[in-house]
Structures are given as C-alpha cells and as structure tokens.
C-alpha positions in Angstrom: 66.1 -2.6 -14.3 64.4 -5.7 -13.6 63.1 -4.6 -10.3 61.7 -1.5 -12.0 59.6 -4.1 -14.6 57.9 -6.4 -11.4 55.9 -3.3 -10.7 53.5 -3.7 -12.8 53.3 -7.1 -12.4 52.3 -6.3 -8.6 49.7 -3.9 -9.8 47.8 -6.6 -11.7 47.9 -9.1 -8.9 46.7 -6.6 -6.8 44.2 -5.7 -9.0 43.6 -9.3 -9.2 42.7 -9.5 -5.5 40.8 -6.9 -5.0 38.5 -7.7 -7.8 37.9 -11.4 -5.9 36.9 -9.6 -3.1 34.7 -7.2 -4.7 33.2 -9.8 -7.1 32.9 -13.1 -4.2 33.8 -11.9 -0.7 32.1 -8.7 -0.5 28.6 -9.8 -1.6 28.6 -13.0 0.0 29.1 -10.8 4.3 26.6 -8.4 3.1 24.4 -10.3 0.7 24.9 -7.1 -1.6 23.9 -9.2 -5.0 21.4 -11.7 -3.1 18.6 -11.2 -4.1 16.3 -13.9 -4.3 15.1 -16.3 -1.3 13.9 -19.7 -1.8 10.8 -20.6 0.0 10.6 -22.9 3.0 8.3 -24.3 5.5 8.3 -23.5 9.3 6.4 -22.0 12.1 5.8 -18.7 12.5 5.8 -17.7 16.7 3.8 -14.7 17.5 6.0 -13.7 21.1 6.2 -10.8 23.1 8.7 -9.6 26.3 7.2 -9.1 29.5 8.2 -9.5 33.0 6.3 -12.6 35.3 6.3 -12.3 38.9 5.0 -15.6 40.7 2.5 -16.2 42.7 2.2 -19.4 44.8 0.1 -21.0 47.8 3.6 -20.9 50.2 4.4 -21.4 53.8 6.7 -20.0 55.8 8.0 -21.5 58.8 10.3 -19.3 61.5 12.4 -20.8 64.6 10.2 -21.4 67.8 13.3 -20.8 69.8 17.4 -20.5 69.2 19.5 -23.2 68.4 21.7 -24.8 66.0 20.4 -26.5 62.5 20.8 -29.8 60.9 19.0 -30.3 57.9 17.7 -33.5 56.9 15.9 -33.2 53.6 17.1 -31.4 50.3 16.1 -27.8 49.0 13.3 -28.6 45.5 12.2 -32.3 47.2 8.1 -32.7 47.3 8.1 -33.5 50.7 4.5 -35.1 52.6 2.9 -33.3 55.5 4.4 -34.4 59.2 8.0 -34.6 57.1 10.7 -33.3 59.6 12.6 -31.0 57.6 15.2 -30.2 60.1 16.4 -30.5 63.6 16.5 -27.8 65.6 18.9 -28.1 68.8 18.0 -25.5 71.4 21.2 -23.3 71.9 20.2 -21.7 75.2 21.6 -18.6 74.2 19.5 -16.1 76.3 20.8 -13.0 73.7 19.4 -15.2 70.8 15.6 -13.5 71.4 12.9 -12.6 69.6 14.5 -8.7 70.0 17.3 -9.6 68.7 16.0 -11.4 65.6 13.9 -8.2 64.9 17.2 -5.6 65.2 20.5 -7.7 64.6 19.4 -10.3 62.1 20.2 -10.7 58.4 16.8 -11.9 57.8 15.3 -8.7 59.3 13.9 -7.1 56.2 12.4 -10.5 55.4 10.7 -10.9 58.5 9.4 -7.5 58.8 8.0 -8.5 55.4 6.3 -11.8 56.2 4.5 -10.3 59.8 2.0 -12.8 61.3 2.1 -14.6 57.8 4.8 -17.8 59.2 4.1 -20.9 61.2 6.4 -21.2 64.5 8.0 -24.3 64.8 10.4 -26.2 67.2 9.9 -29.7 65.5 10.4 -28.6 62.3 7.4 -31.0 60.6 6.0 -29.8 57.4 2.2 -29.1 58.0 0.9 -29.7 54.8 2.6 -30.9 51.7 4.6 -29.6 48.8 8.1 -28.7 47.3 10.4 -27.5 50.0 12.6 -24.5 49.6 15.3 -22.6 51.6 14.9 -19.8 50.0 12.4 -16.7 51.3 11.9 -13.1 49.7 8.9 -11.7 52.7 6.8 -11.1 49.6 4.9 -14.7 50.2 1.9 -13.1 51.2 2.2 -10.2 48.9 2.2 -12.6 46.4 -0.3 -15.3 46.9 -3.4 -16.8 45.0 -5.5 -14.6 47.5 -4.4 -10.8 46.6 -3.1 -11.7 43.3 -6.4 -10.0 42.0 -6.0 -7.1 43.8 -2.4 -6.5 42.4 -2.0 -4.0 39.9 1.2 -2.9 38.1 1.6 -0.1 39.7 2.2 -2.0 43.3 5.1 -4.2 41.8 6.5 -2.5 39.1 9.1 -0.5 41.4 10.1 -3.7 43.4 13.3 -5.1 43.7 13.4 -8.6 45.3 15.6 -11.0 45.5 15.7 -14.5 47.4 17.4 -15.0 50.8 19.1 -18.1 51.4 17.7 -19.8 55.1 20.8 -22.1 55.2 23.1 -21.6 57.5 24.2 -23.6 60.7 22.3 -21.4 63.5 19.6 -19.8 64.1 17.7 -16.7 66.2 14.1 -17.0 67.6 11.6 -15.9 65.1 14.4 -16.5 62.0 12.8 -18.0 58.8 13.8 -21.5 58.7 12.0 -22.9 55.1 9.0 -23.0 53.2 6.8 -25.6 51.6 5.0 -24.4 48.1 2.5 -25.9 46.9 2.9 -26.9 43.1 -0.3 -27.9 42.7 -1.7 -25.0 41.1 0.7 -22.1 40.6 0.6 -18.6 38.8 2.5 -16.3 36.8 1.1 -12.5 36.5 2.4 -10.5 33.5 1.5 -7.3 32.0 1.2 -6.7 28.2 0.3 -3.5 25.7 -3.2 -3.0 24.8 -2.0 -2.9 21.0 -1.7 -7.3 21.9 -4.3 -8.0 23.9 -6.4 -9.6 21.6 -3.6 -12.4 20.8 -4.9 -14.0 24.6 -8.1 -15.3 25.6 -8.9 -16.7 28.7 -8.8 -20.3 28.6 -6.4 -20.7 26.0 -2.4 -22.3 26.7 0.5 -19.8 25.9 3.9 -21.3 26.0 6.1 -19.2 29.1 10.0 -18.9 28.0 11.7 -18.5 31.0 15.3 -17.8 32.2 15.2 -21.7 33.1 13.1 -23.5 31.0 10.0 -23.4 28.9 6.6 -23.9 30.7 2.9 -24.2 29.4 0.4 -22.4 31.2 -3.5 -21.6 31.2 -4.9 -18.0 30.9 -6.7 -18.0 33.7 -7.5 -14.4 33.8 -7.5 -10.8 32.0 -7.9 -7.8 33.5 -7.5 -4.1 32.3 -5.1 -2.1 34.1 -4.6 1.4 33.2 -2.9 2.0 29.9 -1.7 -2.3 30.4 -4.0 -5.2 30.7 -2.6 -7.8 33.6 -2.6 -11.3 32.5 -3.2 -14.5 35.2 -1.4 -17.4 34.1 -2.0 -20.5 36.0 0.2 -23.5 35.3 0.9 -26.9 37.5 4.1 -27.5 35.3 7.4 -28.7 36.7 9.7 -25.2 36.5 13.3 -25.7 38.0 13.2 -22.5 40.0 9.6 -22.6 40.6 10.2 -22.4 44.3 12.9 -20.0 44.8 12.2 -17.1 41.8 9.7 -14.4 42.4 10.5 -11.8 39.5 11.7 -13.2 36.1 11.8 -11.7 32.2 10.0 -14.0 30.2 8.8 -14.4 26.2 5.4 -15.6 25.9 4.7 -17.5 22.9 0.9 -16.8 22.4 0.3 -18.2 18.6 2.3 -21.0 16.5 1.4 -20.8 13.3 3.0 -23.5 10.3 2.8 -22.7 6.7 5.5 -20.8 4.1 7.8 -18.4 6.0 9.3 -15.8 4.1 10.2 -12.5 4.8 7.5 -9.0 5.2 9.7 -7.8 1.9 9.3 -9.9 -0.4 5.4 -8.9 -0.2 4.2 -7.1 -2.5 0.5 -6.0 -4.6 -0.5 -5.8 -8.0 -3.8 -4.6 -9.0 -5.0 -4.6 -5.3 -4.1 -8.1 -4.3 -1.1 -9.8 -2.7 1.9 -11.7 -3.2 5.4 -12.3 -4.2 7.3 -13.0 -7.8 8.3 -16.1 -8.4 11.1 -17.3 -10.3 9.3 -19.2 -13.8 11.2 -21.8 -15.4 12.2 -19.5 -18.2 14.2 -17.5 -15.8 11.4 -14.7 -15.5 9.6 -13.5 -12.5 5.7 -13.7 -12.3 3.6 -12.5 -9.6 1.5 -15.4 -7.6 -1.0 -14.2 -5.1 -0.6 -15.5 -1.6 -2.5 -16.2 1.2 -0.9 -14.6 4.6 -1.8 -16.8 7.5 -0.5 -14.5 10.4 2.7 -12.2 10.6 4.7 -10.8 13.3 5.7 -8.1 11.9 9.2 -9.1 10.3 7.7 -12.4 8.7 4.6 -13.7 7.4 3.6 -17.3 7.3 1.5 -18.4 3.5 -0.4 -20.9 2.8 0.9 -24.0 0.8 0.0 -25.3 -2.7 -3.6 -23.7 -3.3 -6.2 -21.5 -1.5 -10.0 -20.3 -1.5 -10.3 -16.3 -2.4 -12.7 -14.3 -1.4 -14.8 -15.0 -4.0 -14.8 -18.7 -3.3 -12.5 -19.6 -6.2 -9.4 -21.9 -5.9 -6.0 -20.0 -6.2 -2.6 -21.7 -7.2 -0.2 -19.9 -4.7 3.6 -20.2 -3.5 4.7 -24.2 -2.8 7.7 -24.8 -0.6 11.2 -24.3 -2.6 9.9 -21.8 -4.7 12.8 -19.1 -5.8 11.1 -15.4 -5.0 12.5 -11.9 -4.7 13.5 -9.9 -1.4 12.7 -7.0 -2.4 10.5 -6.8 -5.5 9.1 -3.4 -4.9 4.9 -2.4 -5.0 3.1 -2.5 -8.1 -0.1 -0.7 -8.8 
C-alpha cells in the first residue's frame, strides 16, 4: 500500500522537472522568450569569398649538369644577388641527361611548364635578389606581373596546381633547383560579382584574409571580365607562404565601418522612416529613428547619440546599451 501512494508523488516531481525545463532550459538553447537585444558598439566588416591566385616577379633556376646537392641557405630567407644557394657536385652520371630529365623525372610536368623561362646554373649564385624558395609549380611565367593583364578567368579557373618540393639530395640535368621572388612588389588577382563591384576602387587598401595570415593590399586594378570583374591587388606585405602558394581562398575585407551594431530585424518603419523600439523607462517600447551607416546584409551599423535628417534637423537616435526588440514587426 505504501508503494502504491509514492506514485503520485513521482508524478509531481516529474512534473516538477519538466516544467524547469520548459520554463529555464528550453528558452535559454533556443532563445524562444528572448526577445529583446541590448545595443552595442562595434565594427561592421563588409567581406566577401573569392579565390586569389598570386602573381610574382620569380626566377627559376634548373641544374647546369647532374650531381648531388648540398644546400647552404634556408627555404623563405631574403637572400642578396651573387648568394650561393647550394652546391652542386657533378655526379658524372652519363644517364643523368637532359633526355632523361625531360622523360624519367618527377619534375617533368614542371619543366615542361616553365620552357625557356629558367636560368641554368652550375654555381648555384642568386642573380638578383629576393626571398628564396624550394618550391616550383611551372606556372611562374603563367603568372607574372607581365601577363597578369592578359589573364582572364576563364584561363585559371579550371587549374589545379600545387607546389613541388626542389629538395632532395640529387639531381638530373635541366631539374628545377630553386627560385628567388622578388617581394618587392607582389600581386593577388581575384574575381568578384558585378552585384559588389562598386565596394572597390582603384587606389583604395582592402584587408586580404588568407589561409596564413591577414595582409593589406592596394587595388591596383579593375577590369570587367564577362559576367565577373577581375581585381589586381598589389601588396609588398610580409605573407608567410608568399613564396610557395599560387592558388589560395581568401575573404576580402573591403569596408570597416564602427557605429551601433544590431541586427537587420530589429529594423523596422513607421510612417515612412526608419528605426527600432526602444525599451522607455516606464517599461514601454517607443520607436526612435535611426541612421544606418552601412549593412551587410545580416547587420547594420547606426549612428551614435544624434544625427542630421534630411531636412537638416538634428535627430535624437539609439545610444549604446539601449534595450530594443528583435523582431518588432513593420508599421505603416
């Protein structure tokens, strides 16, 4: 009999617990009954995904004869012109030919690629300065300050490249050895919708987010392609992999913009004009007109405090901690 009266006790605890999570839990994962935001100051980014390719002034310089390597100075060092890179030792191999280079290497592709474009060396001396790199793709021509102009997405967009590695401990006749790049001047060229074009203008910085690190760089130039419009970036930034990458997905920050942030829905019009309800001190909501700054889209950034209309009149708008509504709905 005793166990029989528990039951119901169980039922109200239970109950108990399922109410908690119904009342606290539930709301506070899915912000069910949250519906107010308090305003706060930021910057608003204005960004869009693209993919870079890189474009460099870059040497390539290819074994003068077989032999065996020893390498003296370290892959992503500026190095000065006459700098002996490595030491090559002639192997004396007679099979180790220029032929054989062509048909059996692993660099073949690469130096099919590169033609005529490489300097021959035995001594292994940098002819003009720069960063030196082990790494080659063949595309160093393809991609240099002097066809960059001619380039058009439809020439790279199928590509697939990826760097070789030059290290090893031997080496055939005619074998890329390294390169020198000079980071002088370099470029990035990326291709963008027409819908944002007119976020760039030539002259103007955009800040490059890459798989490595952020960079700054110059719009150097803008040119319509098709349905895309091919941006020139130009940038003499220090960029870890500035040597070695070729392709690389980026996010180009092309505005910054600091003011209120809040969210695209909490937006809203009354009698034609714009802007959000505020919480009032009595606990009601009143509409204040705001000033949008810029939006991308998802959020909008307001001005602070006050603001000139139209009409050249001075407007008491949103200030910073304000307590507004997500979703307050349009009026008329």
């Amino acid at each position: 009999m005793a166990k029989k009266n528990r039951k119901p006790i169980y039922i109200f605890v239970l109950a108990l617990i399922v109410l908690y999570i119904a009342i606290y839990v539930i709301p506070k994962a899915t912000g069910l009954f949250d519906t107010t935001e308090v305003v706060e100051a930021g910057t608003l980014q204005v960004t869009e995904e693209t993919t870079c390719y890189f474009v460099r002034n870059e040497t390539v310089y290819e074994a003068g004869e077989a032999g065996t390597l020893d390498y003296k100075v370290e892959e992503g060092v500026h190095i000065r012109k006459g700098t002996r890179v490595l030491k090559l030792t002639e192997s004396g191999d007679e099979n180790a030919s220029q032929k054989d280079a062509e048909e059996r290497s692993e660099y073949k592709d690469v130096i099919k690629r590169l033609g005529d474009h490489v300097v021959r060396t035995v001594s292994c001396e940098a002819q003009s300065s720069g960063v030196l790199s082990y790494y080659a793709d063949g595309y160093e021509n393809f991609f240099s300050p002097d066809t960059m102009d001619q380039l058009r997405y439809k020439n790279v967009k199928d590509l697939q490249i990826e760097a070789s590695s030059l290290k090893r401990e031997n080496a055939m006749q005619t074998e890329p050895l390294f390169k020198i790049c000079d980071n002088e001047n370099w470029y990035l060229l990326c291709w963008v919708e027409a819908a944002s074009i007119a976020r760039y203008e030539v002259g103007n910085d955009v800040t490059v987010q890459l798989p490595d690190g952020d960079v700054t760089a110059t719009i150097h130039d803008i040119t319509e392609d098709g349905e895309q419009w091919k941006i020139t970036l130009r940038s003499n930034q220090y960029y870890e992999s500035f040597a070695k990458s070729r392709i690389a997905e980026a996010r180009l920050v092309s505005q910054e913009y600091d003011g209120l942030i809040v969210d695209n829905g909490a937006i809203t019009t009354r009698n034609g004009e714009t802007g959000v309800m505020v919480r009032q001190t009595s606990g009601d909501f009143a509409f204040t007109r705001i000033k949008v700054i810029a939006s991308d889209g998802e959020y909008s950034v307001l001005e602070d405090g006050t603001f000139i209309d139209e009409d050249g009149n001075t407007v008491d708008t949103v200030n910073v901690y304000d307590e507004i509504l997500k979703r307050p709905g349009k009026g008329s």
